[in-house]
C-alpha positions as CSV (number, residue, x, y, z in Angstrom):
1,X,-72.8,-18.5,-36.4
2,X,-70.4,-16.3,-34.3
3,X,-73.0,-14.3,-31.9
4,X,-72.8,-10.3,-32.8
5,X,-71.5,-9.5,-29.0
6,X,-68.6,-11.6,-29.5
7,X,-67.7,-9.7,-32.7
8,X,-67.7,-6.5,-31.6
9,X,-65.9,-8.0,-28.2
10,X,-63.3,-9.1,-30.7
11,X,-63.4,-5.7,-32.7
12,X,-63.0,-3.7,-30.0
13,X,-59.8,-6.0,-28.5
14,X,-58.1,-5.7,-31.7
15,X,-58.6,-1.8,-31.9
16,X,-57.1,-1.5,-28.1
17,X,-54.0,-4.0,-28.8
18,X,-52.9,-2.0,-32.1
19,X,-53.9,1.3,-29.7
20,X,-51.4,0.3,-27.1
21,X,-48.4,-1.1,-29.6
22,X,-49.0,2.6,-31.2
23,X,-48.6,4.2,-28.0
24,X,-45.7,1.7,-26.6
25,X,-43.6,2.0,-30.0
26,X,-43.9,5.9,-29.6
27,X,-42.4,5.7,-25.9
28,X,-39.9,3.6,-27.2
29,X,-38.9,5.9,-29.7
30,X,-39.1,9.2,-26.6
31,X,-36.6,7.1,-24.8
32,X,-34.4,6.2,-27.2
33,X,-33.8,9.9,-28.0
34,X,-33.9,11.1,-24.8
35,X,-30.5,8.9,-24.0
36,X,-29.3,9.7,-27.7
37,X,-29.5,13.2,-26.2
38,X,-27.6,12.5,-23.2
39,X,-25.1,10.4,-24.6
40,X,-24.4,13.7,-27.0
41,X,-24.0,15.8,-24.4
42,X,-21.8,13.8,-21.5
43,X,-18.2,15.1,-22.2
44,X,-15.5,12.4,-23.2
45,X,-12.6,12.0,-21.0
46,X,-10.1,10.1,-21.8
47,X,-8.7,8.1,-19.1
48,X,-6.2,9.3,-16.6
49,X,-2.9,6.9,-17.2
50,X,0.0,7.9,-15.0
51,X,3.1,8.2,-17.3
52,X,5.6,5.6,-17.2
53,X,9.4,6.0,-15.0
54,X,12.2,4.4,-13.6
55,X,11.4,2.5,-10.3
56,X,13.9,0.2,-8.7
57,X,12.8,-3.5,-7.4
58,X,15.3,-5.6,-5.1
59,X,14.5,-9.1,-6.7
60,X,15.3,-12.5,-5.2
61,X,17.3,-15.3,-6.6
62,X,17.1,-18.4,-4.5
63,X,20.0,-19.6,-6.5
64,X,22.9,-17.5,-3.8
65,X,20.4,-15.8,-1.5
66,X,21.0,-12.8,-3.0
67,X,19.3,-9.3,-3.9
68,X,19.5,-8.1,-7.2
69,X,18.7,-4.3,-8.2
70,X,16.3,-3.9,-11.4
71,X,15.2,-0.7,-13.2
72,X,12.1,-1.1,-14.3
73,X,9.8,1.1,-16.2
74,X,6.5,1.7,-14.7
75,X,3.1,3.9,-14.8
76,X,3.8,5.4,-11.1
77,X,0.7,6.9,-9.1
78,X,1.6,10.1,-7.6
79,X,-0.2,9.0,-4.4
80,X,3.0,7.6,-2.5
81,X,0.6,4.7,-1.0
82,X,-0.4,3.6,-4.8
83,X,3.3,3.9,-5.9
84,X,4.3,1.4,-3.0
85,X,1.5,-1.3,-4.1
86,X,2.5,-0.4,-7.7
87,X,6.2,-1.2,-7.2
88,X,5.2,-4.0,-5.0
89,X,3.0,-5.5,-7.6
90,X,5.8,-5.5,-10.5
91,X,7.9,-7.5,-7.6
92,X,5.4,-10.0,-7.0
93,X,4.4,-10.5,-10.6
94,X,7.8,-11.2,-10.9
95,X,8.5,-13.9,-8.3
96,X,4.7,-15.7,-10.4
97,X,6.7,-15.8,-13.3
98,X,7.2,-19.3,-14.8
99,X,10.9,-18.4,-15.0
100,X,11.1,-16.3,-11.2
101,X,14.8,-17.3,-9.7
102,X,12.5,-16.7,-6.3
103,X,9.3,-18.3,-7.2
104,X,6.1,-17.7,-5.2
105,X,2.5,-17.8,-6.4
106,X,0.1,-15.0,-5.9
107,X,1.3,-11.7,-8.4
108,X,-0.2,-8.2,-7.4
109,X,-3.1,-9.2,-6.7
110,X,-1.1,-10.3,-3.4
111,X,-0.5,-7.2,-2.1
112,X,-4.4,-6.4,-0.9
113,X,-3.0,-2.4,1.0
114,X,0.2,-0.6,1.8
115,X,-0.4,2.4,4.4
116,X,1.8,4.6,5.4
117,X,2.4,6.6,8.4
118,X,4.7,8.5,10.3
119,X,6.8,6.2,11.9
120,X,7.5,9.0,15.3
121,X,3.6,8.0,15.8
122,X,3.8,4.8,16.3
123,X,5.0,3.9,20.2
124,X,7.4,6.6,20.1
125,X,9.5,5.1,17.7
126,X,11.6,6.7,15.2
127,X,13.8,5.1,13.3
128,X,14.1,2.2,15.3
129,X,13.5,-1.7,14.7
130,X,11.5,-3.8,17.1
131,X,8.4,-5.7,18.6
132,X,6.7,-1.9,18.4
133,X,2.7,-2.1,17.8
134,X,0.2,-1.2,15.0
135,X,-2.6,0.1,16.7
136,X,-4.8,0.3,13.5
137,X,-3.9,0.7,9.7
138,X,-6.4,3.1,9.5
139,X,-4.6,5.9,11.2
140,X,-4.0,9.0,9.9
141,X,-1.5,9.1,6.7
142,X,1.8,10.6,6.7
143,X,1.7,14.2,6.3
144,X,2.6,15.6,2.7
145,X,3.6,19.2,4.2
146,X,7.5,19.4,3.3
147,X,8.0,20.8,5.9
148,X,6.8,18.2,8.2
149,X,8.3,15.1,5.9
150,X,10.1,12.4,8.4
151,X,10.6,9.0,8.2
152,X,7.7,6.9,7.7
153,X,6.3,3.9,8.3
154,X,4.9,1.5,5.9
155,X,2.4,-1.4,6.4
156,X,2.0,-3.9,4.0
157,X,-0.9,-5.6,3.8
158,X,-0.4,-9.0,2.2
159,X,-3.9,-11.4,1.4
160,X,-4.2,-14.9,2.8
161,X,-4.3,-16.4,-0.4
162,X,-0.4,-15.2,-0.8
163,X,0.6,-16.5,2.6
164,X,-1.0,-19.8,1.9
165,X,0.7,-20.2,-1.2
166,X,4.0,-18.9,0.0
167,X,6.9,-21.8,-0.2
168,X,8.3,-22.1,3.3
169,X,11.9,-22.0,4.5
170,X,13.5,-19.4,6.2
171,X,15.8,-18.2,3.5
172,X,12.6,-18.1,0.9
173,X,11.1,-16.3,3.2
174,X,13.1,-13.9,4.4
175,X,14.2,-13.0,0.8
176,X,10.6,-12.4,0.0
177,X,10.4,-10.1,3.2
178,X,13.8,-8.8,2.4
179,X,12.9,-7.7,-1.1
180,X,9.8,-5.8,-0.3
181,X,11.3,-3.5,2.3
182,X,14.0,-2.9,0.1
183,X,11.6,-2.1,-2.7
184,X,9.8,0.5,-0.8
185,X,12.8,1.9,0.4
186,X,14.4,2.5,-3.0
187,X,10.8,4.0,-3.9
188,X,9.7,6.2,-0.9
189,X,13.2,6.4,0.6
190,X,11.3,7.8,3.7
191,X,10.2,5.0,4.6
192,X,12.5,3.6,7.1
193,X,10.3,0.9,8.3
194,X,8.1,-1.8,7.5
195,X,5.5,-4.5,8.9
196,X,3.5,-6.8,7.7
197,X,-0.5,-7.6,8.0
198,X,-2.2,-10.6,6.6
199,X,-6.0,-10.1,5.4
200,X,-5.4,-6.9,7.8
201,X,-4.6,-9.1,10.7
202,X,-1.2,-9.5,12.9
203,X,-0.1,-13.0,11.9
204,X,3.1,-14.9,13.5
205,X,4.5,-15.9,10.1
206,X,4.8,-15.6,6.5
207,X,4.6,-19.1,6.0
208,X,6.1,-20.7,9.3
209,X,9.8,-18.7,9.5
210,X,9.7,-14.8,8.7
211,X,8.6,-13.3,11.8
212,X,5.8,-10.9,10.5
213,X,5.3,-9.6,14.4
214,X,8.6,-7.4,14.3
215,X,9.4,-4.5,12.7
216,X,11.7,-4.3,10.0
217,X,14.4,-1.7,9.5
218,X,13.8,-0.9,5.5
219,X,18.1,-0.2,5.2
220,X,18.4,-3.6,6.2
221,X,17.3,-4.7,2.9
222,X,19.2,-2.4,0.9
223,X,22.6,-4.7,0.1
224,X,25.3,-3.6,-2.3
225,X,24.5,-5.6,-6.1
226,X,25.3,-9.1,-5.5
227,X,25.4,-9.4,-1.8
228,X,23.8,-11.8,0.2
């Protein structure tokens, strides 16, 4: 014989658990409508994609050392900083191509910033190639007043991974630095010059030839089609 207190204990259980799945389906049901509700009334957007135009890229070809104009089409930013990693990342995908006349590992994802800045800020140089500083990649950006447009400088901040992986040789190299500042320049043709950080960092090399510590003059990497 089951003693009468434990019935009713087990009566009374059994009433509370099917009062509690009562109450827990009904908040279940509350909160499924309540994001129903939201979900109806949270505008759709459809994403922003910039439209696609001609940018040209100063590609490599180890084969004669030489820099090769190409007109690609592209989904530009209108931010000019955005436009220069854009371009730079169609360059760099590129050169990871299994078929790259300049091959070199890495792709976009290689170029980790570009900044620029106006390049009369920056020791008082203007215009001019050299051993000039960066203070800090985090100064202020280059004006976007048309009136107060001059030349700029850009920075290019390249990860370690991409350095690491980089082939070394001075030609390979250079042509890798080479391309870039001529691919900026043919984008922002303000900019008149570039250097080169590394995981944000001032770095000797690219990968034991290219001096990364100077300042390149971006017209120095602008050659007519099929010149060395």
């Amino acid at each position: 014989m089951i003693p009468r207190y434990q019935t009713v204990l087990f009566v009374v259980l059994l009433v509370a658990s099917a009062a509690m799945g009562v109450a827990l389906w009904q908040l279940r049901e509350r909160a499924h409508q309540r994001l129903l509700s939201s979900q109806d009334s949270t505008p759709t957007q459809a994403p922003e994609v910039a439209p696609a135009e001609p940018a040209t890229i100063y590609v490599a070809n180890d084969t004669d050392g030489s820099l090769l104009a190409q007109v690609q089409q592209l989904p530009l930013p209108k931010d000019p900083g955005a436009r220069a990693r854009a371009v730079l990342g169609k360059l760099l995908d590129l050169y990871a191509a299994p078929d790259a006349g300049h091959p070199v590992p890495g792709g976009a994802n290689s170029i980790a910033q570009v900044f620029l800045m106006q390049a009369e800020n920056l020791d008082g140089a203007t215009g001019k190639g050299g051993s000039g500083g960066v203070s800090s990649p985090t100064q202020s950006p280059a004006t976007t007043d048309p009136m107060q447009m001059g030349p700029e400088l850009a920075i290019v901040n390249l990860t370690g991974a991409f350095a690491a992986g980089h082939p070394s040789g001075i030609e390979t190299e250079t042509l890798t630095v080479m391309s870039i500042c001529g691919t900026l320049h043919a984008t922002l043709p303000r900019v008149t010059e570039v250097r080169f950080l590394v995981d944000g960092q001032l770095r000797a090399t690219l990968a034991g030839h290219a001096d990364l510590t100077r300042t390149y003059l971006a017209t120095e990497a602008m050659p007519t089609e099929g010149a060395r």
